[in-house]
C-alpha positions in Angstrom: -69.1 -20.6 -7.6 -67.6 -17.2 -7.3 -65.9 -15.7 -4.2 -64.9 -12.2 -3.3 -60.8 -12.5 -3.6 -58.1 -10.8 -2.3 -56.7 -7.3 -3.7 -53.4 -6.6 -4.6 -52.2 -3.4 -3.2 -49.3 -0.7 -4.4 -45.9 -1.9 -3.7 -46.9 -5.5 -3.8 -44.4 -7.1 -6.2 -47.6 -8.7 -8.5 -48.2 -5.6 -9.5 -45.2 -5.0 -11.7 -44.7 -7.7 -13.8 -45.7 -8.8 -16.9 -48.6 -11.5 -17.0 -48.4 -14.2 -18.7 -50.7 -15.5 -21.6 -53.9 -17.9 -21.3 -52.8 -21.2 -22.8 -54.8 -23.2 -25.6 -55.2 -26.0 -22.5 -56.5 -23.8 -19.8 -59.7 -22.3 -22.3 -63.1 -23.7 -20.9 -61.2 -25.0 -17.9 -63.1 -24.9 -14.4 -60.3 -22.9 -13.1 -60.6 -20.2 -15.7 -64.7 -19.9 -15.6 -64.3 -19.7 -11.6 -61.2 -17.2 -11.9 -63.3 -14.8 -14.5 -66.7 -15.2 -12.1 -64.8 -14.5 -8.8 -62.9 -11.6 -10.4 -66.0 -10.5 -11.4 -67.9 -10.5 -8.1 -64.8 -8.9 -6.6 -65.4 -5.8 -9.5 -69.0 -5.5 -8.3 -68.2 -5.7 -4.6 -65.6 -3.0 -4.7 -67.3 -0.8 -7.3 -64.6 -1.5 -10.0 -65.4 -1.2 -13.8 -62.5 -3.3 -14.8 -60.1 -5.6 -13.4 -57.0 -7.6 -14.4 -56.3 -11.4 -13.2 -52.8 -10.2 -11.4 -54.8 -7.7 -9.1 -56.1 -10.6 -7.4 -53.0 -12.2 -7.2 -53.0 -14.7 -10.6 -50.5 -13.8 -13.2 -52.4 -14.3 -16.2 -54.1 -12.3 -19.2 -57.1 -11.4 -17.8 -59.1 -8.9 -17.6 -63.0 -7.7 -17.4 -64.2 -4.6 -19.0 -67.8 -3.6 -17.0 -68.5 0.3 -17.5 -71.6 1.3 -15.6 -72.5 3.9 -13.2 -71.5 3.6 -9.5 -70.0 5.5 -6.6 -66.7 5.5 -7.8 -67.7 6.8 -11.5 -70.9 8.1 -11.2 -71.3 9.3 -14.8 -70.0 5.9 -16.2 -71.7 4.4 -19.1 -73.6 1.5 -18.8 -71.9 -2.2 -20.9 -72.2 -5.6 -20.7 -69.5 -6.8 -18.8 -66.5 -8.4 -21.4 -64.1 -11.0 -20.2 -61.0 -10.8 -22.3 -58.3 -13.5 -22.6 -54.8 -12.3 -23.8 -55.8 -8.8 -24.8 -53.9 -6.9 -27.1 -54.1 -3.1 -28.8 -53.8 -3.2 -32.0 -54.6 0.5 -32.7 -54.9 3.6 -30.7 -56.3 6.9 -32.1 -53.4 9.8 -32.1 -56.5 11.9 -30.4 -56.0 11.6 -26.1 -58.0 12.3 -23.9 -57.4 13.7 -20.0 -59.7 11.2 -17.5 -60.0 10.6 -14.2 -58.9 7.1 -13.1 -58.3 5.4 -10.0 -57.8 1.9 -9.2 -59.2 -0.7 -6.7 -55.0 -1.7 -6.1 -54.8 2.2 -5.4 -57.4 3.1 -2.9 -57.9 6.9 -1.9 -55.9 8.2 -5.2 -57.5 9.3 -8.5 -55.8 11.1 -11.0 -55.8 12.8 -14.7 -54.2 10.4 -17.0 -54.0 10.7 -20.6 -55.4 7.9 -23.1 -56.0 7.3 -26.4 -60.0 8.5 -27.8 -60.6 5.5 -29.6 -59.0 1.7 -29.5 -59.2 -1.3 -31.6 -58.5 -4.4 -29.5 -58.0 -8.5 -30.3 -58.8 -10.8 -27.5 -60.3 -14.3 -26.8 -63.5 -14.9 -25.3 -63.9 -18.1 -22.7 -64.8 -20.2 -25.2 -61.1 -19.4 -27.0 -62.7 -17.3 -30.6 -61.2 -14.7 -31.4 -62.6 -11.2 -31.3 -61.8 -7.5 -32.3 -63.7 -4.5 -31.2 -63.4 -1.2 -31.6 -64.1 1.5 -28.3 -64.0 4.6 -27.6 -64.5 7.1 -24.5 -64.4 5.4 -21.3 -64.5 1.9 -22.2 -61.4 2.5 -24.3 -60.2 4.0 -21.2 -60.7 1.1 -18.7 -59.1 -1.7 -21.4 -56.2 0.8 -21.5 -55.9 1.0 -17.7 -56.6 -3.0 -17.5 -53.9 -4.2 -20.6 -51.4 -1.7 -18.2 -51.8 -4.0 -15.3 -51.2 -6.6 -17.5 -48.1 -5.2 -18.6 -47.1 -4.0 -15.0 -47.8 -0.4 -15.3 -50.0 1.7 -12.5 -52.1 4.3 -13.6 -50.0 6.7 -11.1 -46.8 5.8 -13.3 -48.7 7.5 -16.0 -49.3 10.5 -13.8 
């Protein structure tokens, strides 16, 4: 059963620290199916197309990649939503690109920020297998905005 949760806003300490990784113990857990499925609906209610587990207040790993056209990014494109567990880059293309972010922890403020084309990135998928897939464009864009949160880091430091 999802539920819509609670946003963390700028200044909120959350925000700014390092989250830390999904345990061996906690894959296929009930707490970590309903954490990924009310995250989710939170995304959708807010127009998101990403979000990390410590804007809703849980310091974990976390984070859903869902690209598709909305209010917020009109000319998004359209993905099947990814839920990855302890996300790392392992490459990023020299090649950056200028986009316009903004962030549902950031409301009213969108900005140019710089990211790499093209990304390679290892996670673990709710059922703990490892995966590695390669993006580019905007979906590479949103993992790198999302492992930031992870790490602490607002888009509007990168301003």
């Amino acid at each position: 059963m999802s539920q819509i949760m609670a946003v963390a806003q700028l200044g909120e300490a959350i925000l700014g620290i390092r989250a830390r990784e999904i345990q061996i113990h906690e894959l296929n857990s009930n707490w970590l199916q309903h954490l990924t499925a009310s995250m989710q609906a939170t995304m959708l209610e807010r127009n998101g197309v990403g979000i990390a587990a410590p804007q809703v207040y849980v310091s974990k790993r976390v984070i859903i990649v869902a690209s598709r056209p909305n209010v917020r990014y009109p000319d998004a494109p359209e993905m099947q939503p990814i839920i990855m567990l302890n996300p790392v880059i392992t490459k990023r293309s020299e090649q950056t690109i200028l986009g316009e972010e903004g962030c549902l922890s950031v409301p009213d403020t969108r900005g140019q920020v710089a990211r790499a084309e093209k990304i390679t990135v290892q996670y673990l998928n709710l059922q703990g297998q490892p995966v590695e897939i390669h993006l580019e464009g905007f979906p590479a864009r949103i993992v790198q905005h999302e492992v930031d949160h992870l790490d602490g880091i607002l888009f509007t430091e990168r301003l």
